[in-house]
C-alpha atoms as one frame of an Amber mdcrd trajectory, in Angstrom:
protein
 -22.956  -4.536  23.486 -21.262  -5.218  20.311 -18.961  -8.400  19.268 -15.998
  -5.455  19.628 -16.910  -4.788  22.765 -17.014  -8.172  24.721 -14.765 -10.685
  22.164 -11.510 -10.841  20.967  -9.321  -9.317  23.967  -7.892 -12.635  24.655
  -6.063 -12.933  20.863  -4.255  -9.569  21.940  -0.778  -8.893  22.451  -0.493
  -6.696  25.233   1.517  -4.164  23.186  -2.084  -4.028  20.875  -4.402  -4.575
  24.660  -2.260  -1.456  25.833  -2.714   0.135  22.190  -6.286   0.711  22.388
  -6.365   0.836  25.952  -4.793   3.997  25.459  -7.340   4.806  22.084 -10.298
   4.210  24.444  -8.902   6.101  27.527  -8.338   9.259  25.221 -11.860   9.233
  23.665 -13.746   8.908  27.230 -11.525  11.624  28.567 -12.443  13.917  25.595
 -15.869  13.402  27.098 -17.865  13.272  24.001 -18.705   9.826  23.676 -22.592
   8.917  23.608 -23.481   7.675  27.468 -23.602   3.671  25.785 -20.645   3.941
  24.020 -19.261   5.478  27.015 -20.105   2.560  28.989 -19.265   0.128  26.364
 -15.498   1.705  25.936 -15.159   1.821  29.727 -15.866  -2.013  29.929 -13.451
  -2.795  27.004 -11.075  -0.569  28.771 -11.796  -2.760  31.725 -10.993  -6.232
  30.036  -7.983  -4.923  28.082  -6.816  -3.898  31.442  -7.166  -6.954  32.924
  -5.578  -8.608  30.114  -2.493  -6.277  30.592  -1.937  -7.188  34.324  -2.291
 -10.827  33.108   0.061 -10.679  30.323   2.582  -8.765  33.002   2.027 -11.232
  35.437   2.885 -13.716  33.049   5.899 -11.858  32.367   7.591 -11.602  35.621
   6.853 -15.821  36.525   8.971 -15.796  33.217  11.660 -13.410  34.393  12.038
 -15.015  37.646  14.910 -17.377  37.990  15.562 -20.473  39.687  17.916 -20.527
  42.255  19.699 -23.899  43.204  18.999 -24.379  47.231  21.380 -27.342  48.097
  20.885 -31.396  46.575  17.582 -31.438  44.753  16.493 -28.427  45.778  15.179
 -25.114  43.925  13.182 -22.440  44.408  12.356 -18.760  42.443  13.633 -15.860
  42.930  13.316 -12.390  41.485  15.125 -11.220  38.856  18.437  -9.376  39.547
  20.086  -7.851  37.273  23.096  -6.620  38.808
């Protein structure tokens, strides 16, 4: 596996994680890839995917709001807009 393929996905943004998530997800579908590099795209594709849920997830704890229970109290609660 090459340094590409295994290092670096943690530095990403997830707008440049989704970026060549969607680069990688193109080339395997055009189905011309070598059967390593295949495999080698499909695990990148595999930790920039991960690192997209985690970035989202990461998101939303963000999003959520705390709502005031009573004296002292508090809790989260998903973000309503309206």
């Amino acid at each position: 596996m090459t340094e590409k393929t295994t290092n670096g996905v943690d530095e990403l943004s997830f707008e440049q994680a989704m970026q060549e998530l969607e680069i990688l997800v193109r080339r395997l579908e055009e189905g011309r890839l070598p059967l390593e590099e295949a495999i080698q795209a499909y695990e990148r594709g595999t930790l920039l995917k991960n690192h997209c849920e985690t970035k989202l997830q990461a998101a939303k704890l963000r999003v959520d709001q705390v709502v005031l229970t009573g004296p002292g109290g508090a809790s989260l609660a998903p973000f309503d807009a309206e």
